[in-house]
N, CA and C of each residue as an Amber inpcrd file, in Angstrom:
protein
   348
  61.0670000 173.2360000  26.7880000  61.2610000 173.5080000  25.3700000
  62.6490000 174.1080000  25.1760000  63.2060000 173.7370000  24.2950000
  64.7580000 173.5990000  23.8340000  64.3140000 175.5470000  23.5150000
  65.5240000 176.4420000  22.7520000  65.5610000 177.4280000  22.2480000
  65.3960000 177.0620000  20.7940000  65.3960000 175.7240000  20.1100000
  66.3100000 175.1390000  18.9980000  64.9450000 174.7450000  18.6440000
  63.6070000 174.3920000  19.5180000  62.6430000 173.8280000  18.8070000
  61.5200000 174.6970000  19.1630000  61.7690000 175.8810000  19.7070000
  60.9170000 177.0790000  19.9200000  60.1880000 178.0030000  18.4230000
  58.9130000 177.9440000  18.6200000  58.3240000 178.4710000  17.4410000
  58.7830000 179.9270000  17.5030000  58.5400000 180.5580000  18.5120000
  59.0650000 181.6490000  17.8640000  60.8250000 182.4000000  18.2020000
  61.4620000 181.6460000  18.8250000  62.7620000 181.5900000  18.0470000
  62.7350000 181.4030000  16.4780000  62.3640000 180.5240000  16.1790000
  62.2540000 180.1860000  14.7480000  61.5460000 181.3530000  13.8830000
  60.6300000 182.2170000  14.4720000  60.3330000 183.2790000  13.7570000
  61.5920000 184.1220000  13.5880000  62.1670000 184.6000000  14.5630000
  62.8900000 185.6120000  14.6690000  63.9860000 185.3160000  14.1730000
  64.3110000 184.1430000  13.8280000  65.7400000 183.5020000  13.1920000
  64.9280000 183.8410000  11.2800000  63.8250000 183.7630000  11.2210000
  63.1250000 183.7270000   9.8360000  63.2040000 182.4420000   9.3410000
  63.2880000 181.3150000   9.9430000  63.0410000 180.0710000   9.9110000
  61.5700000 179.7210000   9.3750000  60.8800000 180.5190000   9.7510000
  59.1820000 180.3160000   9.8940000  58.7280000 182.1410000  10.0790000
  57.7970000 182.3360000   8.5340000  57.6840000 183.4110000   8.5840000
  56.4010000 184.0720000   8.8340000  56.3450000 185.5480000   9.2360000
  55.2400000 186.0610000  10.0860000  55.4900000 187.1290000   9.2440000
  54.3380000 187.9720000   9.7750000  54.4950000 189.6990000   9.3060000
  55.0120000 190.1510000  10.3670000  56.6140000 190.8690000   9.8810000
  56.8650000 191.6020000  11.2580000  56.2530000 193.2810000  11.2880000
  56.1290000 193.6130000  12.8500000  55.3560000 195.0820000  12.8140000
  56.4920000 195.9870000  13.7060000  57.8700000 194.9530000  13.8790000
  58.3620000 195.9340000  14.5340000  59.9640000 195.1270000  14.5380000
  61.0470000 195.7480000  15.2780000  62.0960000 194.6920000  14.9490000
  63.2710000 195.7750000  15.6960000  64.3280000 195.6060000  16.7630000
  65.4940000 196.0140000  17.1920000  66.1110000 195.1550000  17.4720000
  67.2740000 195.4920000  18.3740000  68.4390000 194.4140000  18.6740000
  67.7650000 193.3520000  19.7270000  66.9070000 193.9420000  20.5500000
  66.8360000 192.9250000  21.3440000  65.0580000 192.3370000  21.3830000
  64.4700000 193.5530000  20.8140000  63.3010000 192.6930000  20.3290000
  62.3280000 192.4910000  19.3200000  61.2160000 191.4490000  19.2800000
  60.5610000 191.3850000  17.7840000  59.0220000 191.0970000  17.8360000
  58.4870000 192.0240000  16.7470000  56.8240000 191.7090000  17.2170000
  56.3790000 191.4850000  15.9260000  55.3330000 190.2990000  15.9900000
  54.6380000 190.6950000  14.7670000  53.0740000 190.4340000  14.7470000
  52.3570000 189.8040000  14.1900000  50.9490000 189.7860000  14.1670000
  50.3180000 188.4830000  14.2350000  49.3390000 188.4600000  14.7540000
  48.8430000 186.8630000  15.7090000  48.4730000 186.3250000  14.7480000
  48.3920000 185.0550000  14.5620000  47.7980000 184.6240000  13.2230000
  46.4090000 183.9890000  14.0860000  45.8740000 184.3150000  14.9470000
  45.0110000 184.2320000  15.4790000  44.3890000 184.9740000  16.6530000
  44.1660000 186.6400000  15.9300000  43.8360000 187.6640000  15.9790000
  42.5440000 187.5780000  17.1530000  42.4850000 188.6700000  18.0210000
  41.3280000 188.3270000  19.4120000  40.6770000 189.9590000  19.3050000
  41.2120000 190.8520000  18.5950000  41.1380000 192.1130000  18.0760000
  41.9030000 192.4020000  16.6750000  41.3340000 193.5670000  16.4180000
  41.7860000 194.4480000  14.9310000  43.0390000 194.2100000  15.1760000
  44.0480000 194.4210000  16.3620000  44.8590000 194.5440000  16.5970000
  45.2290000 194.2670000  17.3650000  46.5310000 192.7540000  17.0140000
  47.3930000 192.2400000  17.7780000  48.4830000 191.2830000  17.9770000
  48.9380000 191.9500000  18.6790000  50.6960000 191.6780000  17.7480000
  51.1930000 191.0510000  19.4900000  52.1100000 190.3020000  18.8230000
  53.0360000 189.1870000  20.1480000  54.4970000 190.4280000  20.0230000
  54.8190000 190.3100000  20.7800000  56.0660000 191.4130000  21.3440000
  56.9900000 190.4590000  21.9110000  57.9790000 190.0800000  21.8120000
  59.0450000 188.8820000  22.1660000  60.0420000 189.5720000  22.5270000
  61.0660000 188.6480000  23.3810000  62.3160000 189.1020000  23.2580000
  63.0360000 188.3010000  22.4520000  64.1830000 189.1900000  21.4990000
  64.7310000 187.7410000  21.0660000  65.3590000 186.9270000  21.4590000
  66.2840000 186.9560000  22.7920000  66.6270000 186.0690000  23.5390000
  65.8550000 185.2540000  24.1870000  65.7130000 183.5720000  23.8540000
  64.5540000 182.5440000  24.8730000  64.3450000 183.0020000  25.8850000
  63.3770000 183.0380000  26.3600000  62.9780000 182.9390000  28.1530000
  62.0900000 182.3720000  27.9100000  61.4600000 180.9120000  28.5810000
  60.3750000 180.6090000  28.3230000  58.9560000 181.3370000  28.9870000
  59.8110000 181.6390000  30.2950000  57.9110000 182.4440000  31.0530000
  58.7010000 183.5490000  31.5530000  57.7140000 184.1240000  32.3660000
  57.3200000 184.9860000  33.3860000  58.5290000 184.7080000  34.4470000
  58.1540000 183.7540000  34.8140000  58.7160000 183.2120000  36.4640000
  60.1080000 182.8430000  36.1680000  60.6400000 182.9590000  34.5930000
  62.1180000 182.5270000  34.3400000  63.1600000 183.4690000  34.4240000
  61.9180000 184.6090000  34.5860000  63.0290000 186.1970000  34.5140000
  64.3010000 186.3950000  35.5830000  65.0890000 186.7020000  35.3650000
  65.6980000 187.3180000  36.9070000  66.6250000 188.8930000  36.6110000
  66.8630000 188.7300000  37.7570000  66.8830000 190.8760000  38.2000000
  67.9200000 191.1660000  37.1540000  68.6230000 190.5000000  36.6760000
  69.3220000 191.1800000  35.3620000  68.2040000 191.6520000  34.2270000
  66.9420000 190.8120000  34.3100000  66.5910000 190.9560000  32.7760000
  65.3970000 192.1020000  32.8140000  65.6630000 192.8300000  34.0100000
  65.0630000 194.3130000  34.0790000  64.6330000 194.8470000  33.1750000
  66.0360000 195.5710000  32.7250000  65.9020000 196.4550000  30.9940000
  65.2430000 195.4450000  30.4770000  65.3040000 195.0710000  30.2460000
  64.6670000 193.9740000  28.8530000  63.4380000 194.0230000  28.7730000
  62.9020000 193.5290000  30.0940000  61.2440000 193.8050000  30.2320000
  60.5140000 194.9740000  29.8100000  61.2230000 196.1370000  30.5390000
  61.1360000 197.7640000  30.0170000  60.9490000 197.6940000  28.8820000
  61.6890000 197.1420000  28.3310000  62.0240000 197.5330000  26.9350000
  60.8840000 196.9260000  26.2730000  60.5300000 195.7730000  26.2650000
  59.6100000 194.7480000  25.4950000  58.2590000 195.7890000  26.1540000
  57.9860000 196.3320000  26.8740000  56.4430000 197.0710000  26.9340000
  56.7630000 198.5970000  26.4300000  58.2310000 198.7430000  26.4390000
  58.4510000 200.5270000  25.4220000  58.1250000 200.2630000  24.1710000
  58.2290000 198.8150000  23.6760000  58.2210000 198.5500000  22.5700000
  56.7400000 198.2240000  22.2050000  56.1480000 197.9040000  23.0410000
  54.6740000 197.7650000  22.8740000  53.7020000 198.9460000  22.7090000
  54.1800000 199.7560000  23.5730000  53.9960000 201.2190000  23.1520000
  54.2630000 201.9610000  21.9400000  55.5260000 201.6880000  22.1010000
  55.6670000 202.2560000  19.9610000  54.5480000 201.6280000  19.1330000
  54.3470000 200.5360000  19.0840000  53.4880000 199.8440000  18.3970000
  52.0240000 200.3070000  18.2870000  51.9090000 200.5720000  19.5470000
  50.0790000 200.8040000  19.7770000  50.5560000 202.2680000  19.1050000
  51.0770000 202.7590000  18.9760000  51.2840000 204.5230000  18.8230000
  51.2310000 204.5790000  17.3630000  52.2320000 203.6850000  16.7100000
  52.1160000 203.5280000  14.8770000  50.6490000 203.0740000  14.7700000
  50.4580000 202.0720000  15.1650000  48.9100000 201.2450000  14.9490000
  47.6720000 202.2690000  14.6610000  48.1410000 203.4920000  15.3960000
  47.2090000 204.4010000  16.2440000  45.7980000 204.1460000  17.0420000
  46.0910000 203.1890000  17.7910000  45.4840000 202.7710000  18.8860000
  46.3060000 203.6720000  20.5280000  47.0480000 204.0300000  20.2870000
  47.2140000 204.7530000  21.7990000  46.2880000 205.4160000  22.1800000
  45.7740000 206.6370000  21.7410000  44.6740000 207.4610000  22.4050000
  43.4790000 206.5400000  23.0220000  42.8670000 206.0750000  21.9640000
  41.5540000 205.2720000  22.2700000  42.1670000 204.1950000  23.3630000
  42.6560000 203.6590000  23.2730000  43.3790000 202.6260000  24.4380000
  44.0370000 201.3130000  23.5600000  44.7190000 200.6350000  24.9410000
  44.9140000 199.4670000  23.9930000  45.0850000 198.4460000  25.6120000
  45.3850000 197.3270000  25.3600000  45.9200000 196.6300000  26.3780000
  47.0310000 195.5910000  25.8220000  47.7840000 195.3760000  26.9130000
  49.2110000 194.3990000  26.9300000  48.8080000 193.3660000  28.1170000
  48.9750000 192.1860000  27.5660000  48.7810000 190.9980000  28.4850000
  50.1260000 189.6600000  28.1940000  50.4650000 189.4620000  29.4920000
  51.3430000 188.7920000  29.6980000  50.8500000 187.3480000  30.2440000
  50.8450000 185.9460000  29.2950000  50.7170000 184.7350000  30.3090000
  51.5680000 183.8230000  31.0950000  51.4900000 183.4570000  31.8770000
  52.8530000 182.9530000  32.7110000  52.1790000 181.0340000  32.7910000
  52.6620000 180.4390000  31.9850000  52.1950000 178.7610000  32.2520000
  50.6860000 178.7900000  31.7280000  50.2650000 177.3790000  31.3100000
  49.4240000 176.4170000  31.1170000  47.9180000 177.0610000  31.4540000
  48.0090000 177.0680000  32.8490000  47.0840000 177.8130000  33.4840000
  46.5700000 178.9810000  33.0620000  47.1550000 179.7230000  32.9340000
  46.9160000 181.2220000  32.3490000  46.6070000 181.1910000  31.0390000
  46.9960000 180.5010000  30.3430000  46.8580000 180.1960000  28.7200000
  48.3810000 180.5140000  28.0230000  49.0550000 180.3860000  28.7320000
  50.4630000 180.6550000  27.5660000  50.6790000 178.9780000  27.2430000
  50.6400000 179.6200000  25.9550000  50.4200000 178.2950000  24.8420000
  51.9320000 177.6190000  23.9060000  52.7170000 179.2640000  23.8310000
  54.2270000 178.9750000  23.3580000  55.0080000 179.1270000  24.3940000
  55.8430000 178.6140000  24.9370000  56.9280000 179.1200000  25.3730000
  57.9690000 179.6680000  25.3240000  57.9710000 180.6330000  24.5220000
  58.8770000 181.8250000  25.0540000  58.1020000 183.4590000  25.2520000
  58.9700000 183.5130000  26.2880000  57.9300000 184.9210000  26.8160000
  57.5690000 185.9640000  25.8650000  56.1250000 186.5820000  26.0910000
  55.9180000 187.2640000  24.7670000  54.8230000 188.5700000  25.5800000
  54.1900000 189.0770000  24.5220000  53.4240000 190.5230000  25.1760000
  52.4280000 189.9910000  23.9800000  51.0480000 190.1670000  24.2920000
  49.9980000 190.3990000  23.3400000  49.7310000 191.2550000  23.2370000
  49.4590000 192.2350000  22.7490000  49.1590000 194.2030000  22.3280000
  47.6180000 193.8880000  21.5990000  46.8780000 194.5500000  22.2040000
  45.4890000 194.3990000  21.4780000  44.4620000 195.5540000  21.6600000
  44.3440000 195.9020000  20.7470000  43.4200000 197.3080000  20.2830000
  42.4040000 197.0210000  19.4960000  41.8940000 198.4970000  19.0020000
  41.3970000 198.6800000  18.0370000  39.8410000 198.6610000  18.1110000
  39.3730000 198.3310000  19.2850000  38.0950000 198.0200000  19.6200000
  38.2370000 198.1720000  20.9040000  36.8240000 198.0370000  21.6600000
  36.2870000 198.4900000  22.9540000  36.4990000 197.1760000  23.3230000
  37.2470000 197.0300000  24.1170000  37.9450000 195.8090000  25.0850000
  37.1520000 195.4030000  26.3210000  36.3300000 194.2750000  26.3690000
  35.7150000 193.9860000  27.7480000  36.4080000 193.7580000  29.0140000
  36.0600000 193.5880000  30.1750000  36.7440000 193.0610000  31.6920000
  35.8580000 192.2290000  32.8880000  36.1930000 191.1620000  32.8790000
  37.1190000 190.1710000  32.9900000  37.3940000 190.0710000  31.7720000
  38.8100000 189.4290000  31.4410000  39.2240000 189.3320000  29.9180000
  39.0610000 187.7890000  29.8890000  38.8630000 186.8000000  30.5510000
  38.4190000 185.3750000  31.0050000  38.3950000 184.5460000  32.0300000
């Protein structure tokens, strides 16, 4: 997948619009339009990466950053205390469905395990 025909590039450009719940220089979250809890929001970077496995040792900070940022979130939400979880899919297999790398943040309720 191009950067140019990426859905959520296209969010973050405001090409295609979402509710955003959060927004800095380098990243952007907003709310699933197909919600798995009360609460849950995709956490992106705005620079493409399509997966997991595309990362490399430069893009350290970045990662940090995209789960500091997930944290702020659960903290406004006020889901931190009670808990929350962050899940990352890497390919097909796992269920990552867009390609570009993202964080699911999901609260708000008593969360089961195995998650599938």
């Amino acid at each position: 997948m191009t950067q140019k025909s990426c859905l959520f590039c296209k969010i973050v450009k405001r090409e295609i619009a979402a509710k955003t719940v959060y927004e800095d220089e380098r990243v952007f979250a907003f709310e699933d339009i197909k919600p798995e809890a009360p609460v849950h929001i995709l956490v992106i970077p705005k620079r493409h990466i399509e997966k997991i496995s595309d990362l490399r040792d430069n893009d350290v900070e970045l990662t940090g950053h995209l789960i500091l940022a997930a944290k702020k979130i659960a903290e406004d939400k006020g889901i931190a205390n009670s808990g929350y979880r962050i899940v990352m899919n890497c390919n097909r297999d796992a269920g990552q469905e867009v390609f570009h790398m993202h964080i699911h943040l999901l609260g708000g309720r008593k969360l089961t395990w195995p998650p599938g």
